[in-house]
N, C-alpha and C positions, 0 to 999 in steps of 0.2 A: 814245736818239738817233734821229732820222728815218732812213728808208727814204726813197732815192731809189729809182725807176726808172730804168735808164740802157743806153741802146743800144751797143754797141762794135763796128766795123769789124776784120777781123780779115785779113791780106793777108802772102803770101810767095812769093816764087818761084825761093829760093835753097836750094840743101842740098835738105832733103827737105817739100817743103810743106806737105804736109798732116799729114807729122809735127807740123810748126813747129806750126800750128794747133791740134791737140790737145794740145801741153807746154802751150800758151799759154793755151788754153780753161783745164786745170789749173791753172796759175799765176795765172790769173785770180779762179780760185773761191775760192783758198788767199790772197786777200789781205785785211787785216783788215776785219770789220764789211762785208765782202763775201759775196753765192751768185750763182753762177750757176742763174740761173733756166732759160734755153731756149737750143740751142743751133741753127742752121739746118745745113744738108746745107751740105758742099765745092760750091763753084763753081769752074768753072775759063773764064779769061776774059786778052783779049791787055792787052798794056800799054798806058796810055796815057802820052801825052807823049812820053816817049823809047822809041820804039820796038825797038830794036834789041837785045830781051832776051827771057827765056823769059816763055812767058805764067804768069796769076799764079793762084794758090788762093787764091780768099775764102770768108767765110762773115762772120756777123753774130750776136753772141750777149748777150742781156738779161740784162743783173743787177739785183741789187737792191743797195745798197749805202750806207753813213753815211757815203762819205768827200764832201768838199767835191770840186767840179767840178775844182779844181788839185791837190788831194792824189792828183785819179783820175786824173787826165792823169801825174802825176810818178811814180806808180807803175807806169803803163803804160810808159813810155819806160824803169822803172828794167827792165821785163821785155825789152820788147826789145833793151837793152846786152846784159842775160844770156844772150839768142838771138844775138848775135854781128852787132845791126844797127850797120850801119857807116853815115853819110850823108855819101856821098861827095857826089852833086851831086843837086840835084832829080830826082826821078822817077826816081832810080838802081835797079838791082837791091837787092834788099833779101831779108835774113833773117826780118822779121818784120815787120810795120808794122801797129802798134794805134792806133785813132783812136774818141776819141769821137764819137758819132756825134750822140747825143741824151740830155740828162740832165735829167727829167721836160717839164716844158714850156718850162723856163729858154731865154731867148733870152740870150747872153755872146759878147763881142766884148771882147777883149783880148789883150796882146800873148803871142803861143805859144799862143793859146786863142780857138775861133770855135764857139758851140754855138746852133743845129744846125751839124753839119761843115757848111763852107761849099760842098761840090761834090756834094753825099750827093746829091740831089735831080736831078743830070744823070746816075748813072752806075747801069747795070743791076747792075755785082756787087756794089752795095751795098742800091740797092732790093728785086732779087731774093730774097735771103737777109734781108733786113727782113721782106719781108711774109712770106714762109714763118711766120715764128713771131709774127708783128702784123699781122697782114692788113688791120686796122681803123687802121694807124697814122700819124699826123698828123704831120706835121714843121709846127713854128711857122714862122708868116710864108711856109710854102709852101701847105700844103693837106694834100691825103690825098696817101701815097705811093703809092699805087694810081693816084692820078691821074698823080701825077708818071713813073711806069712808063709810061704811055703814050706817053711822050718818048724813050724812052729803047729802045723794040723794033725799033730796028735794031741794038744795040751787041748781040752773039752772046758768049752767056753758056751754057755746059754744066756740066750739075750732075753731078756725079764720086758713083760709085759707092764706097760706104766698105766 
């Protein structure tokens, strides 16, 4: 079976965060014809959209993985039910929120499924924690995220000590 390369978003600001983060990393590695190859350092960074909630721990970590881009997405959401993610309204506080970010160079647009993440490219705790462990890394139909970081150093991003 093929090896993908595949980027995942990794975000919590409910319970214990950065626990979430690391069950999740785990539960991540443990899924079939999946490893987790690299994992970036905790980020901690304020909400977007609805503001009016704790700020959030990301991090960003590269797998390699045989599952198809839908098998990887439905297995991610199957982890975050198991984290206790509830979705109440957009941009709600959340238990756990795992997003494909990038899965090799495939550009996909369909319904529940937008790859690259469609907002990956505007927000620092997603690029921050990308280039940590891809420094060289391209997002299709953007550029280099290094470039794309450039846009993005005003949004105050701290890297949590583990």
């Amino acid at each position: 079976m093929t090896q993908h390369l595949c980027f995942i978003g990794l975000g919590s600001n409910l319970g214990e965060p950065g626990e979430q983060l690391r069950l999740a990393l785990r539960d991540i590695d443990a899924l079939p014809g999946t490893r987790l190859l690299a994992r970036s350092a905790l980020y901690c960074s304020a909400p977007v959209g609805y503001l009016d909630q704790p700020d959030f721990v990301n991090a960003v970590a590269k797998i390699a993985t045989t599952l198809t881009p839908q098998a990887l997405l439905s297995a991610l959401l199957h982890i975050e039910r198991r984290h206790g993610r509830e979705r109440t309204f957009h941009n709600a506080p959340r238990t756990l929120d795992l997003d494909v970010l990038l899965y090799d160079d495939l550009q996909l647009h369909e319904q529940g499924l937008t790859i690259p993440h469609p907002q990956m490219h505007l927000r620092a705790f997603v690029l921050q924690p990308l280039l940590e462990i891809a420094p060289d890394c391209a997002i299709p139909a953007i550029g280099l995220a290094q470039l794309a970081m450039q846009g993005c150093l005003d949004q105050v991003l701290e890297r949590m000590a583990e």
